[in-house]
The first five atom37 places (N, CA, C, CB, O) and aatype in JSON, in Angstrom:
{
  "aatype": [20, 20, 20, 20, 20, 20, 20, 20, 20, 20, 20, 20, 20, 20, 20, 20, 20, 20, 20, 20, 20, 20, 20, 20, 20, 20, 20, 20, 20, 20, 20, 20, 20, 20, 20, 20, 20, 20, 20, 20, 20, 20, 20, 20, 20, 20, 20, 20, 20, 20, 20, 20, 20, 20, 20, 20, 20, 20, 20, 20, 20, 20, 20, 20, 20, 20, 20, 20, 20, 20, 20, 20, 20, 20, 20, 20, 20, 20, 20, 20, 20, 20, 20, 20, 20, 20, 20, 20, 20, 20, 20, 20, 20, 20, 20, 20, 20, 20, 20, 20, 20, 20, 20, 20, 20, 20, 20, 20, 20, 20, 20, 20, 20, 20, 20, 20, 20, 20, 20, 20, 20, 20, 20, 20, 20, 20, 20, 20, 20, 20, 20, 20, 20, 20, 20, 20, 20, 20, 20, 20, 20, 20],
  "atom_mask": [
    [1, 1, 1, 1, 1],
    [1, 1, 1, 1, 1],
    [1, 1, 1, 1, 1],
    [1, 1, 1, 1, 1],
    [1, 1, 1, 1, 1],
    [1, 1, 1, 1, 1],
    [1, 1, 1, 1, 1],
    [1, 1, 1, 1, 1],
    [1, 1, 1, 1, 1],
    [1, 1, 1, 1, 1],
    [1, 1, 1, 1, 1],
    [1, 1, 1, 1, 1],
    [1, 1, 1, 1, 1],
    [1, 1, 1, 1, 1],
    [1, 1, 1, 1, 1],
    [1, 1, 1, 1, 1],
    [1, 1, 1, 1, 1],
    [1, 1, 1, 1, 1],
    [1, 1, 1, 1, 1],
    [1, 1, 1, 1, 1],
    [1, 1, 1, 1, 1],
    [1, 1, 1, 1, 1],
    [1, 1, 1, 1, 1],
    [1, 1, 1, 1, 1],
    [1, 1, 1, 1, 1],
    [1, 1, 1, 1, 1],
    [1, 1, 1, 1, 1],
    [1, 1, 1, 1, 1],
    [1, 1, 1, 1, 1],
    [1, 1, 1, 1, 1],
    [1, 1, 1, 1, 1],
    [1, 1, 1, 1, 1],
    [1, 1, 1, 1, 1],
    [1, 1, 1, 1, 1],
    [1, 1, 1, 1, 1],
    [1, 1, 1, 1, 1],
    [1, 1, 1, 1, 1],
    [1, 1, 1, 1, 1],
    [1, 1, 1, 1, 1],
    [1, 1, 1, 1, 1],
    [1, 1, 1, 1, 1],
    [1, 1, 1, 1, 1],
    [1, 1, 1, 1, 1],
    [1, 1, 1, 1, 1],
    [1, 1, 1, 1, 1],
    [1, 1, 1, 1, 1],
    [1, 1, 1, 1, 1],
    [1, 1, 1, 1, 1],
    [1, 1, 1, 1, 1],
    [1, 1, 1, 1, 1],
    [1, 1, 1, 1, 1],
    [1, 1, 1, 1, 1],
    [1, 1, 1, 1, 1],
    [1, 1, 1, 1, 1],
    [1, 1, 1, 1, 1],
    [1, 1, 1, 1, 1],
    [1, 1, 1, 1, 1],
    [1, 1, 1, 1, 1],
    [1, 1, 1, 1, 1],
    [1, 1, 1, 1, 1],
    [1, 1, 1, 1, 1],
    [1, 1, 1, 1, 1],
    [1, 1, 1, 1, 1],
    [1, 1, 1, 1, 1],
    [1, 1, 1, 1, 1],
    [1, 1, 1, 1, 1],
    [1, 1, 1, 1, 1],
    [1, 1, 1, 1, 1],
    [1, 1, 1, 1, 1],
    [1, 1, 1, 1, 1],
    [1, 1, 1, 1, 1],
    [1, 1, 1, 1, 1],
    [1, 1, 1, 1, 1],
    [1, 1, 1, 1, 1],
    [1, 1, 1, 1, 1],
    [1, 1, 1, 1, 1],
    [1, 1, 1, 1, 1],
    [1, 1, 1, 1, 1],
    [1, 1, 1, 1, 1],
    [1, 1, 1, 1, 1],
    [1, 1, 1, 1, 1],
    [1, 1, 1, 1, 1],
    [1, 1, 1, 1, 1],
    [1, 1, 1, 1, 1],
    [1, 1, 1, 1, 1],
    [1, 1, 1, 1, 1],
    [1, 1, 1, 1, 1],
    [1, 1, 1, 1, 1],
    [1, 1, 1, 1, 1],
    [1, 1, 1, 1, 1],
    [1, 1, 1, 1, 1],
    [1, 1, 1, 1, 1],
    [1, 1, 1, 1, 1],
    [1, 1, 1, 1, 1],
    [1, 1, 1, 1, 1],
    [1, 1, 1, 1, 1],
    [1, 1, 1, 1, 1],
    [1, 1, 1, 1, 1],
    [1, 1, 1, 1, 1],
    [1, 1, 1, 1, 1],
    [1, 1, 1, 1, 1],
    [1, 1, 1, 1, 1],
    [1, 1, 1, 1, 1],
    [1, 1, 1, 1, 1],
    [1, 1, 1, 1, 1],
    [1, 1, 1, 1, 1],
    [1, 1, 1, 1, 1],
    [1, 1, 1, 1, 1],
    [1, 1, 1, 1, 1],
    [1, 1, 1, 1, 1],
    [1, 1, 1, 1, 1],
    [1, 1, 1, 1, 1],
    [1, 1, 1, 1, 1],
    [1, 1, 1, 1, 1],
    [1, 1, 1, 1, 1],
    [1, 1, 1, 1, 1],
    [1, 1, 1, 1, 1],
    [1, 1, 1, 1, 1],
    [1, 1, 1, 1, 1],
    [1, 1, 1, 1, 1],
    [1, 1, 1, 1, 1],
    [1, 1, 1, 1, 1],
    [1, 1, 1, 1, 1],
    [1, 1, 1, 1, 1],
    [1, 1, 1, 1, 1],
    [1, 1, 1, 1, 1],
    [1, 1, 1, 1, 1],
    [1, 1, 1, 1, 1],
    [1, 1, 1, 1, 1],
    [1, 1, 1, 1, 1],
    [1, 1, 1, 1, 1],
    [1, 1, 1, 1, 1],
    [1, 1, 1, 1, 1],
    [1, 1, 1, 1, 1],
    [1, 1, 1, 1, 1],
    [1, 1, 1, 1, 1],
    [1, 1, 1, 1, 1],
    [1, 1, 1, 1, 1],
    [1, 1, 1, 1, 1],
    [1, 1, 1, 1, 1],
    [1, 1, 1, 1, 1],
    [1, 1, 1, 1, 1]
  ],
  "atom_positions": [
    [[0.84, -1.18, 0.0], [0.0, 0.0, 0.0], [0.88, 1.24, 0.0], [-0.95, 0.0, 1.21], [1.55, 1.3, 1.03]],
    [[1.09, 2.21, -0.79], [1.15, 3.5, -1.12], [0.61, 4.67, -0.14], [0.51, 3.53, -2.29], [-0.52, 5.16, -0.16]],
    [[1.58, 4.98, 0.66], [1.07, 6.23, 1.27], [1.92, 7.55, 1.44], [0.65, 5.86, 2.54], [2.94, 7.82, 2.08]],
    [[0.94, 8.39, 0.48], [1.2, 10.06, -0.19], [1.63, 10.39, 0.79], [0.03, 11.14, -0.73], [2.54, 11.13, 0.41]],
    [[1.67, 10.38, 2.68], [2.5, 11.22, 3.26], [3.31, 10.78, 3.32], [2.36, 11.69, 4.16], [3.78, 11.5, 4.2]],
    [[4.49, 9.7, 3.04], [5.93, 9.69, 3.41], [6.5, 10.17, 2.1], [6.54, 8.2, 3.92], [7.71, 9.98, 2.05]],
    [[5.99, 10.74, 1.02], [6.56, 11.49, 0.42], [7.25, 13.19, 1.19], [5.58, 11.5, -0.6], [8.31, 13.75, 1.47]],
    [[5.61, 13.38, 1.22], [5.46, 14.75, 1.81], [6.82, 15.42, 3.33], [3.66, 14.56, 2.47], [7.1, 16.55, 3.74]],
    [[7.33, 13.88, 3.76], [7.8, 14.2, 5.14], [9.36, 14.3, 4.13], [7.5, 12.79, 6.72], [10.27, 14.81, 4.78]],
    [[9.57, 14.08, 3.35], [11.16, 14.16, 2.45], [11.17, 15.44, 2.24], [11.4, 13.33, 0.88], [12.35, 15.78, 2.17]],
    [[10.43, 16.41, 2.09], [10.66, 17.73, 2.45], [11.15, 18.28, 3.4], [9.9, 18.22, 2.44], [12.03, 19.12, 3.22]],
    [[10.89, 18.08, 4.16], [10.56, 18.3, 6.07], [12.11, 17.8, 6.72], [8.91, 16.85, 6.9], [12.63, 16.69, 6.74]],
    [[12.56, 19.09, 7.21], [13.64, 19.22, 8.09], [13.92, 18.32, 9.07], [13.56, 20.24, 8.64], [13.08, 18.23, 9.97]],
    [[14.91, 17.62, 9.11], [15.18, 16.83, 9.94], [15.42, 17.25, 11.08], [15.94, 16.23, 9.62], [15.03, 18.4, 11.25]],
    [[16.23, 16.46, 12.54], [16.61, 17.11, 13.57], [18.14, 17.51, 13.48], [16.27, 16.32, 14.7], [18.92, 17.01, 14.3]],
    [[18.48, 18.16, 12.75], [20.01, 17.77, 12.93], [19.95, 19.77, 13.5], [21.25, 16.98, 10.94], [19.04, 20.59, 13.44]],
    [[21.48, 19.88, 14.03], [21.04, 21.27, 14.79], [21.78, 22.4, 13.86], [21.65, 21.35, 16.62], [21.36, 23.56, 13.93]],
    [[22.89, 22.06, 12.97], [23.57, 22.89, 12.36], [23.48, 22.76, 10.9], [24.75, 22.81, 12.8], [24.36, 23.15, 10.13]],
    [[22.4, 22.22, 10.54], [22.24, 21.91, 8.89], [21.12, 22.12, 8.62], [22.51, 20.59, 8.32], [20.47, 22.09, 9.67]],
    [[20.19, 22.41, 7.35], [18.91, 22.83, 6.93], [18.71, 21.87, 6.01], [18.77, 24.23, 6.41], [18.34, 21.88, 4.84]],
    [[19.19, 20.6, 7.19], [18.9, 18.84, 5.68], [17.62, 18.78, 5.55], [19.36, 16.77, 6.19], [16.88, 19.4, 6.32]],
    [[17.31, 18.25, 4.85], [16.06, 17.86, 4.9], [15.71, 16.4, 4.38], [15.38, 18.8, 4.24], [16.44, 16.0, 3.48]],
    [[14.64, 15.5, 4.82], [14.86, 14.2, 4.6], [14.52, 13.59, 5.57], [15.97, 13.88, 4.28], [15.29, 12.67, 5.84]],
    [[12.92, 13.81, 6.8], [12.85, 13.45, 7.6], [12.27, 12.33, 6.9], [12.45, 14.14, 8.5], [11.76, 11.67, 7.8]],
    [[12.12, 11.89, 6.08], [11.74, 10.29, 5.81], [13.38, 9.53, 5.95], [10.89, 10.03, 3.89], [13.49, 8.37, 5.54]],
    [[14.16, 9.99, 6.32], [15.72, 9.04, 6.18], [15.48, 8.37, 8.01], [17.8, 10.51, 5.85], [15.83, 7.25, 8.39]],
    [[14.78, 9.46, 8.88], [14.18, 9.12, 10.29], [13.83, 8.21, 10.14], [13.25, 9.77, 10.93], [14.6, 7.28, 10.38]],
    [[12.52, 7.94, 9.66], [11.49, 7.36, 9.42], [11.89, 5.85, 9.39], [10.88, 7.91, 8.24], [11.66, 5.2, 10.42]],
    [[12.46, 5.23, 8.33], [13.54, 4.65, 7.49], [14.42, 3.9, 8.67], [14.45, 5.91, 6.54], [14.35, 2.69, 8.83]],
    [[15.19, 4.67, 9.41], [16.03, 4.27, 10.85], [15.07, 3.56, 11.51], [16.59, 5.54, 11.88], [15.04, 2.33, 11.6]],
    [[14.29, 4.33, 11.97], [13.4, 4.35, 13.11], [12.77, 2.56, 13.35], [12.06, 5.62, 12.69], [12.71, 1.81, 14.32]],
    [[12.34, 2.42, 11.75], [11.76, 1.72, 11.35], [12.43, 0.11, 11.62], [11.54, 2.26, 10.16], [12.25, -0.92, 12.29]],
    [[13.35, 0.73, 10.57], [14.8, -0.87, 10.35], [14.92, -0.98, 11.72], [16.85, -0.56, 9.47], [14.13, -1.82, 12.16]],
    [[15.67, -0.4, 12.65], [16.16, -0.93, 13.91], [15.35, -1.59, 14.46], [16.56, -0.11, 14.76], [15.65, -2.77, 14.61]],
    [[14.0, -1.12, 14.99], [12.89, -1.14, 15.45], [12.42, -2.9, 15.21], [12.05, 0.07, 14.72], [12.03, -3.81, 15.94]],
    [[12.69, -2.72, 13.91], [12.3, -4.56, 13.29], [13.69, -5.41, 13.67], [12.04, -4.74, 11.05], [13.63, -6.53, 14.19]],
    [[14.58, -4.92, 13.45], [15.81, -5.62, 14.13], [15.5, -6.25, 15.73], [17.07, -4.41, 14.23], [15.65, -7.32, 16.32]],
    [[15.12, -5.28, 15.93], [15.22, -5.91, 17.38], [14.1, -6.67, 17.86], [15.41, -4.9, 18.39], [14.41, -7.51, 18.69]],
    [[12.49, -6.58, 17.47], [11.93, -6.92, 17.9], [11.7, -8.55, 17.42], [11.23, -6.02, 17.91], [11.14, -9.41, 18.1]],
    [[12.24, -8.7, 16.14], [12.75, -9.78, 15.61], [13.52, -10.68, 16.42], [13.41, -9.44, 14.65], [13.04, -11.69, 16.94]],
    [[14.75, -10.31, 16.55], [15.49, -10.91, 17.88], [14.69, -10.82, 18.89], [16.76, -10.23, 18.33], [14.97, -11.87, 19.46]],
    [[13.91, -10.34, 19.51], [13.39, -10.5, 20.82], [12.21, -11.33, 20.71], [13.08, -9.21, 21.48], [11.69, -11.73, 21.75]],
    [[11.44, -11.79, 18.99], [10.37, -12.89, 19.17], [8.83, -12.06, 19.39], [10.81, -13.93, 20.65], [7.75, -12.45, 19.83]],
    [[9.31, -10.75, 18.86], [8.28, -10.1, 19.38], [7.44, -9.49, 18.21], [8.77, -9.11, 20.35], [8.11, -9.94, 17.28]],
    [[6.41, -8.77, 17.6], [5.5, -8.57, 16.42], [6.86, -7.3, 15.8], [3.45, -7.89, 16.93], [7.0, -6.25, 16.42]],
    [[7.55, -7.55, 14.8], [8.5, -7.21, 14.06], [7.77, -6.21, 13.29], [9.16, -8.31, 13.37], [8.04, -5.01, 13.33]],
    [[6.43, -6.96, 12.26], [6.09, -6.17, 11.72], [5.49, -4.95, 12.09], [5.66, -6.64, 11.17], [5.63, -3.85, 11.55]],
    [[4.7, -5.31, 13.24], [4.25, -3.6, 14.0], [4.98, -3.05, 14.42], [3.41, -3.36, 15.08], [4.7, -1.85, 14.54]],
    [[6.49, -3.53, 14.98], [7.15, -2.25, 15.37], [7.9, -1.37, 14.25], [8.17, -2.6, 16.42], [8.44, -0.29, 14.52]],
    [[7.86, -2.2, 12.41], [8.68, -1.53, 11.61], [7.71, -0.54, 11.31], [9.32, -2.29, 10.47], [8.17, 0.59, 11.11]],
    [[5.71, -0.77, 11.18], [5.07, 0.16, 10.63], [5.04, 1.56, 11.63], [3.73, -0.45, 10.28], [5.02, 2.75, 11.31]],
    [[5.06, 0.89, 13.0], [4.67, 1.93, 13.75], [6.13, 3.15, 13.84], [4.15, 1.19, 15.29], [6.21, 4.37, 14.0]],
    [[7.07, 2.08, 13.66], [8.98, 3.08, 13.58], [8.36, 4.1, 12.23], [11.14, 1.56, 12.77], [8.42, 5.32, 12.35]],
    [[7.72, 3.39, 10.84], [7.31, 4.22, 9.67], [6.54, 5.07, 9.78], [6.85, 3.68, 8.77], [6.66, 6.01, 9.0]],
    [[5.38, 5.11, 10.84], [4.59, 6.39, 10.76], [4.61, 7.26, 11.42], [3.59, 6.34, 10.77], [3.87, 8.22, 11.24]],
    [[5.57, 7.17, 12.53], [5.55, 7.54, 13.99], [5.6, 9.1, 13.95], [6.85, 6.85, 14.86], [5.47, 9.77, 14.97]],
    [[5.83, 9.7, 12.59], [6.33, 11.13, 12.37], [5.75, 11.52, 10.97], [8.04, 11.25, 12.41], [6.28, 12.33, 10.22]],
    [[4.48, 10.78, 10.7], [3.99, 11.04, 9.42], [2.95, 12.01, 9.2], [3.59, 9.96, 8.92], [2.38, 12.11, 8.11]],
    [[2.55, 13.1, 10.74], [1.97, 13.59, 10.97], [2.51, 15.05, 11.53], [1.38, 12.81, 11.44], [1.87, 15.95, 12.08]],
    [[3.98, 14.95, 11.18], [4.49, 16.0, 11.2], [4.55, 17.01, 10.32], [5.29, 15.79, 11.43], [4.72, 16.75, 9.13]],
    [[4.42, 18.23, 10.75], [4.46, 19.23, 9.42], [5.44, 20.54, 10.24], [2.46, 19.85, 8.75], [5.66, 20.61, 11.45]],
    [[5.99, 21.72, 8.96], [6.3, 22.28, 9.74], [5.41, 23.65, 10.12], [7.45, 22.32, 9.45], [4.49, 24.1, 9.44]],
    [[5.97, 24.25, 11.5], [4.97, 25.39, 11.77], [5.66, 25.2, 13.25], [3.02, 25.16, 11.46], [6.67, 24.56, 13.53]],
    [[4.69, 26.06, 14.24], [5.0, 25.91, 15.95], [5.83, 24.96, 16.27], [3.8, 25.56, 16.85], [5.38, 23.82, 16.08]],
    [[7.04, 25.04, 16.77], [7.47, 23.45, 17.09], [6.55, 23.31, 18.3], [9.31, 23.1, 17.49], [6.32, 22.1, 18.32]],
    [[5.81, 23.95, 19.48], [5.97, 23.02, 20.23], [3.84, 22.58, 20.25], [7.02, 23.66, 21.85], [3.1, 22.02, 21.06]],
    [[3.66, 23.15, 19.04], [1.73, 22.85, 19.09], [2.81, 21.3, 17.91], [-0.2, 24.81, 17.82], [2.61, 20.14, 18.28]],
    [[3.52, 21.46, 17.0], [3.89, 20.73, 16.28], [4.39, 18.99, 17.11], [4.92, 21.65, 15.59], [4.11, 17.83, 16.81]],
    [[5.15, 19.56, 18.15], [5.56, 18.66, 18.92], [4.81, 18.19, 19.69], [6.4, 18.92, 19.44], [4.8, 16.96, 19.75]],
    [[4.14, 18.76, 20.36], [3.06, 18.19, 21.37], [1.98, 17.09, 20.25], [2.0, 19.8, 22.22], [1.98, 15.86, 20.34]],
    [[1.23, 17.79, 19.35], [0.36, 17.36, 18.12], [0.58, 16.03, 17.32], [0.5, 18.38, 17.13], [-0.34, 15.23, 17.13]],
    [[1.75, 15.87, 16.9], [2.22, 14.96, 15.98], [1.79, 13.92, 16.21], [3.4, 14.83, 15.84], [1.16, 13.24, 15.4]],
    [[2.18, 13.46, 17.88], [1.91, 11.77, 17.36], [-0.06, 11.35, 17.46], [3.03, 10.42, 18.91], [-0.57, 10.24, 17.34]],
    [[-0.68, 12.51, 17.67], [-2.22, 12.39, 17.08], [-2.38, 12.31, 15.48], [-3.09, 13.74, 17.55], [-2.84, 11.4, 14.8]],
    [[-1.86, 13.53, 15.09], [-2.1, 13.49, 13.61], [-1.66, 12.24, 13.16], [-1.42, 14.59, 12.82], [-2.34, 11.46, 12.5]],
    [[-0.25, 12.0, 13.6], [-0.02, 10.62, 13.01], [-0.88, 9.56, 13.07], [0.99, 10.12, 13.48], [-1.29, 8.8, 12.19]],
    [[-1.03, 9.6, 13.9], [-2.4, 8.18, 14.47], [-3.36, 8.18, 13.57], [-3.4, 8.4, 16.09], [-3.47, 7.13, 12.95]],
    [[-4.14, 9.08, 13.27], [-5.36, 9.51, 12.64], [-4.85, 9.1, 11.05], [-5.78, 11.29, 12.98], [-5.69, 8.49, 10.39]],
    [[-3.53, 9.39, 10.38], [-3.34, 8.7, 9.28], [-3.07, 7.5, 9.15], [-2.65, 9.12, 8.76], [-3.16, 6.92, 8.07]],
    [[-2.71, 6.92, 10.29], [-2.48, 5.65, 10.3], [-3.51, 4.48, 10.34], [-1.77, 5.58, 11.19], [-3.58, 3.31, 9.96]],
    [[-4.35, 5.51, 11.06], [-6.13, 4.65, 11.07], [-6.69, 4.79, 9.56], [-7.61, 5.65, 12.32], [-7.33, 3.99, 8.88]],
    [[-6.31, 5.82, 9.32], [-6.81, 5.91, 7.73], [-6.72, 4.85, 6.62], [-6.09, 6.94, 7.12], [-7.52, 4.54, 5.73]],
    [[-5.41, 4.35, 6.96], [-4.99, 3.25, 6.01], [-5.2, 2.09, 6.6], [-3.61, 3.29, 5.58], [-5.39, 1.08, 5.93]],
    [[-5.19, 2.07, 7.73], [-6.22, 0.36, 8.22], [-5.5, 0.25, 9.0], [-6.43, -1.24, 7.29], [-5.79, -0.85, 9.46]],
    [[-4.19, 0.84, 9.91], [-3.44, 0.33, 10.7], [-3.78, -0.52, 11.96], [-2.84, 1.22, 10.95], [-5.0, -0.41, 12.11]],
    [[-3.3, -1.26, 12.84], [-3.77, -2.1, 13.59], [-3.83, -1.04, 15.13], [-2.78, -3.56, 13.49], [-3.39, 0.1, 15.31]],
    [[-4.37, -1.74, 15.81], [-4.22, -0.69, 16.98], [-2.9, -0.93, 17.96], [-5.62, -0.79, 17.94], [-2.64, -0.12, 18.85]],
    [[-2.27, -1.85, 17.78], [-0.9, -1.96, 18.35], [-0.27, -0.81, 17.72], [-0.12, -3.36, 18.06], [0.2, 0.17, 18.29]],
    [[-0.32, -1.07, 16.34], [0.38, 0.07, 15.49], [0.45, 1.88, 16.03], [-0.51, 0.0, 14.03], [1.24, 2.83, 16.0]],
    [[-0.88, 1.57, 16.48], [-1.32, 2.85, 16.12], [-1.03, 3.4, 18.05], [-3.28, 2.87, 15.23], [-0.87, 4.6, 18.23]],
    [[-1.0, 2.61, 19.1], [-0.23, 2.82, 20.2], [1.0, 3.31, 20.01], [-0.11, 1.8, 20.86], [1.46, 4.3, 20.58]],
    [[1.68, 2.47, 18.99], [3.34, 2.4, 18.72], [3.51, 4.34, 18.69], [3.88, 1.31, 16.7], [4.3, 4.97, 19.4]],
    [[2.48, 4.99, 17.62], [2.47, 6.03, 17.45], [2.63, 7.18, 18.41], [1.67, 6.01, 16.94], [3.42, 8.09, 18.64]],
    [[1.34, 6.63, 18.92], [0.62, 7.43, 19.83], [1.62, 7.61, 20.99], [-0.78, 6.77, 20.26], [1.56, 8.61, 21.7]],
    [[2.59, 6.61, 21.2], [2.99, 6.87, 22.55], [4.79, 6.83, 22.07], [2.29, 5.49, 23.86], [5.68, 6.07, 22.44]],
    [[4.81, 7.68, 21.38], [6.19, 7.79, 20.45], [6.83, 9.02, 21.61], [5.89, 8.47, 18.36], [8.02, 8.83, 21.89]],
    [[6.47, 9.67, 21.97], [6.62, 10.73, 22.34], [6.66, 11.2, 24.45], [5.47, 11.25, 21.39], [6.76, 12.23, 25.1]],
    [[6.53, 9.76, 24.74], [5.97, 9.13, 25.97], [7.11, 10.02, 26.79], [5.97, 7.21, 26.09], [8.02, 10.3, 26.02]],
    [[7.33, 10.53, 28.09], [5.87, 10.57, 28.64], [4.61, 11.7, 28.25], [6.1, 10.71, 30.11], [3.58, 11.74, 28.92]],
    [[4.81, 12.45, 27.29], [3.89, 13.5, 26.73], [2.92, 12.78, 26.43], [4.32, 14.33, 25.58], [3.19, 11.59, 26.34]],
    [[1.4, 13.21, 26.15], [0.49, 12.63, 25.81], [0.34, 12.11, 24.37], [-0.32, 13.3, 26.17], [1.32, 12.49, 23.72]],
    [[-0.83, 11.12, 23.35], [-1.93, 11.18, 24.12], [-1.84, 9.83, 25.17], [-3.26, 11.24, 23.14], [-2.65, 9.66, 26.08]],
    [[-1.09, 9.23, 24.96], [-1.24, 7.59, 25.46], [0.65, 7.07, 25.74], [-2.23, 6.37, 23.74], [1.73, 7.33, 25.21]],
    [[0.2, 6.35, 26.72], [1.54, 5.67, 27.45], [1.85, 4.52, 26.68], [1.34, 5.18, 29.06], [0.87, 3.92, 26.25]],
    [[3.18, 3.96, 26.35], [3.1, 2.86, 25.58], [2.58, 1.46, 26.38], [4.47, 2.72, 24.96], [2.86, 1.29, 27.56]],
    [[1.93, 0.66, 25.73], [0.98, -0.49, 25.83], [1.76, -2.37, 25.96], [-0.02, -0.24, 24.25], [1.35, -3.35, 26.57]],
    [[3.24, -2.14, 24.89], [3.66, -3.38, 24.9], [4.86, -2.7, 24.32], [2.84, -4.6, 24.19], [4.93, -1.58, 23.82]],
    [[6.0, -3.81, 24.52], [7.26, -3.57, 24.11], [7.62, -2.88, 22.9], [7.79, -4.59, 24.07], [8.56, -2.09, 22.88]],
    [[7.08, -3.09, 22.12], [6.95, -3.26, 20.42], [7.28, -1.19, 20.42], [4.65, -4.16, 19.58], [8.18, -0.5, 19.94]],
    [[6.02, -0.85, 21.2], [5.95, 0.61, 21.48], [7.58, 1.24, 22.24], [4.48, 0.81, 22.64], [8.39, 2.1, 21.88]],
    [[7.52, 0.39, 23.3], [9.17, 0.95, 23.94], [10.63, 1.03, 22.79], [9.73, -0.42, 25.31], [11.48, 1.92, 22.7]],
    [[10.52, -0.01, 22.16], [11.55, -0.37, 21.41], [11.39, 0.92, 20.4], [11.46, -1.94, 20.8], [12.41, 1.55, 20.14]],
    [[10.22, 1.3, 19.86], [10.08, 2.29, 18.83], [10.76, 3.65, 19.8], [8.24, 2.44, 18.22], [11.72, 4.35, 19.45]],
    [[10.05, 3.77, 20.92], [10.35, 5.03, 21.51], [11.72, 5.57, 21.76], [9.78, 5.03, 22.63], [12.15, 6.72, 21.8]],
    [[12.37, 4.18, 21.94], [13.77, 4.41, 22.55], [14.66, 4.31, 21.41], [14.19, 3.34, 23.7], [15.79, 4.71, 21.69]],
    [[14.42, 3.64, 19.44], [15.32, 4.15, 18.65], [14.58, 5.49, 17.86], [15.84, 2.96, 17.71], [15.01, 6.06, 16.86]],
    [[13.58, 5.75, 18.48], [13.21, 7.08, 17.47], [14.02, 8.46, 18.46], [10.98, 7.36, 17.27], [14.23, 9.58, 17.98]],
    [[14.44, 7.96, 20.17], [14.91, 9.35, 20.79], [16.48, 9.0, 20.75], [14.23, 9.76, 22.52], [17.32, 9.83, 21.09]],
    [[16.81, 7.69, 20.31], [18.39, 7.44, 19.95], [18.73, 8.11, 18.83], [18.8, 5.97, 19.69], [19.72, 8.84, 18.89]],
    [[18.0, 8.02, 17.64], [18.0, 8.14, 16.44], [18.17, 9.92, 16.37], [16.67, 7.36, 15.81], [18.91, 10.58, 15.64]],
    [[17.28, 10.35, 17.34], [16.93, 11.57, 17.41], [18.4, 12.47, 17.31], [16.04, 11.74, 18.74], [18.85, 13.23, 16.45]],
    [[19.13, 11.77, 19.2], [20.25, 12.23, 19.13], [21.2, 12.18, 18.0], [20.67, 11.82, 19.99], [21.54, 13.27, 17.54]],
    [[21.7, 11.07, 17.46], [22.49, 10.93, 16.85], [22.19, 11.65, 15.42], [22.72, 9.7, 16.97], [23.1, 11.52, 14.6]],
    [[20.97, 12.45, 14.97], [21.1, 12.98, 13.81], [21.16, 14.16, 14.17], [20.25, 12.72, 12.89], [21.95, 14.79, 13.47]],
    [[20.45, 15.01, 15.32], [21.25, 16.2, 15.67], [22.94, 16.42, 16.05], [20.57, 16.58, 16.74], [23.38, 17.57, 16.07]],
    [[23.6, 15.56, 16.25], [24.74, 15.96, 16.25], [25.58, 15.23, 14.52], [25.34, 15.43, 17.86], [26.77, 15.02, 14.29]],
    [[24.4, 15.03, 13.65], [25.28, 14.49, 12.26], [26.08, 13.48, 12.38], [26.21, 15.44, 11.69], [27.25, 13.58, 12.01]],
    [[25.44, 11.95, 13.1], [26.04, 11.01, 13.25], [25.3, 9.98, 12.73], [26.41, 10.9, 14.39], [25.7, 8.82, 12.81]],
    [[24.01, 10.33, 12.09], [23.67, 9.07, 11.75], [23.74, 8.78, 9.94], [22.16, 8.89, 12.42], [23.08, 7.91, 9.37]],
    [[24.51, 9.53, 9.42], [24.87, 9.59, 8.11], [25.18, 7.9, 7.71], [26.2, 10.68, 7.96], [24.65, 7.21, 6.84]],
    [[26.43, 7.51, 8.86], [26.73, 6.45, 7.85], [25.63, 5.46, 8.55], [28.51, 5.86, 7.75], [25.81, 4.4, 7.94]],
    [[24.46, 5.21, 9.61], [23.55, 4.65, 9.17], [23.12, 5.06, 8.43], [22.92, 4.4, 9.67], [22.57, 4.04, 8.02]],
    [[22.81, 5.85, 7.71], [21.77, 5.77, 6.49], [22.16, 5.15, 5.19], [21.34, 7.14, 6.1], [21.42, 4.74, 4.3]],
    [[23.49, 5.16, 5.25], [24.23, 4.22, 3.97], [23.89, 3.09, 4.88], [26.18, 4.45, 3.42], [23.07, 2.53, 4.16]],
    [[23.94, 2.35, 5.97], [23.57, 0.95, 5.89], [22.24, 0.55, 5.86], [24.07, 0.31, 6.87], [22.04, -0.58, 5.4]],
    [[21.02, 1.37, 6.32], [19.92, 1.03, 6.25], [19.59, 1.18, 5.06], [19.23, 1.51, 7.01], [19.18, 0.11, 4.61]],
    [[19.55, 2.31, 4.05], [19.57, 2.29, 2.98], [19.74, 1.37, 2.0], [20.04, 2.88, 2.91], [18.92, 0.99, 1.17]],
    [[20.98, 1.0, 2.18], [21.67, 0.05, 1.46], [20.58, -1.83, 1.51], [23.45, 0.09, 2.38], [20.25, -2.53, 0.55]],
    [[20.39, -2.01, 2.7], [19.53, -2.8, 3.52], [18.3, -2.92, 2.95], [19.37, -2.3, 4.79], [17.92, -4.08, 2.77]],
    [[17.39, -1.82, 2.53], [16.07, -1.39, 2.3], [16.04, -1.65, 0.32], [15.86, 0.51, 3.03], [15.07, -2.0, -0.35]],
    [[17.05, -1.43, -0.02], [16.97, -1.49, -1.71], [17.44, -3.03, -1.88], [18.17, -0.22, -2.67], [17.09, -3.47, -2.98]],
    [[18.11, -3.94, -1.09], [17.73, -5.35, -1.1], [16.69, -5.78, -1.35], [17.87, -5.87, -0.2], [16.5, -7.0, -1.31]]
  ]
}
């Protein structure tokens, strides 16, 4: 299935603090791969933690960071229901952002997302996650 916003987020400024990259779908992408890495090894629903790592920021736009920041992982949710997502999935989202609202994460699947989307976070504000993106990348066109 085809979905028009992870185009839209390849516009959209990443976190990095001294660059005007843009390419928050390369997030997305991280967020995602690791996310299935691990939950894989751990025996745990792989595939919901790669969709929920994929949408977790698909509801981002830019404007206010902090109505933007607070907001996101609703909007996200709401697209994610759009396309049929499961409701694990759509926790994964929702509680991306934990402990901020709207919802606390529910099962691991959600922690694992939370903790490489604020790893991920760091490491692209200080311009370190470049050469992941040559390996996930690389990974993803397999």
């Amino acid at each position: 299935m085809e979905i028009p916003e992870l185009k839209k987020v390849k516009d959209i400024h990443s976190h990095r603090l001294f660059e005007s990259d843009k390419g928050l779908d390369k997030h997305l992408y991280r967020v995602s791969y690791f996310s299935y890495k691990i939950s894989k090894f751990l025996g745990l629903n792989s595939k919901d933690s790669a969709r929920g790592g994929l949408l977790h920021d698909i509801g981002f736009t830019p404007g206010n960071w902090v109505y933007v920041g607070w907001n996101h992982p609703r909007l996200s949710a709401k697209i994610a229901r759009k396309y049929g997502e499961n409701e694990k999935v759509i926790n994964i989202i929702e509680s991306h952002q934990f402990p901020l609202p709207p919802n606390p994460p529910k099962c691991l699947e959600s922690l694992i997302v939370w903790f490489f989307d604020k790893l991920d976070v760091c490491l692209d504000f200080f311009h370190l996650s470049n050469f992941i993106d040559r390996l996930v990348l690389s990974k993803l066109k397999k």
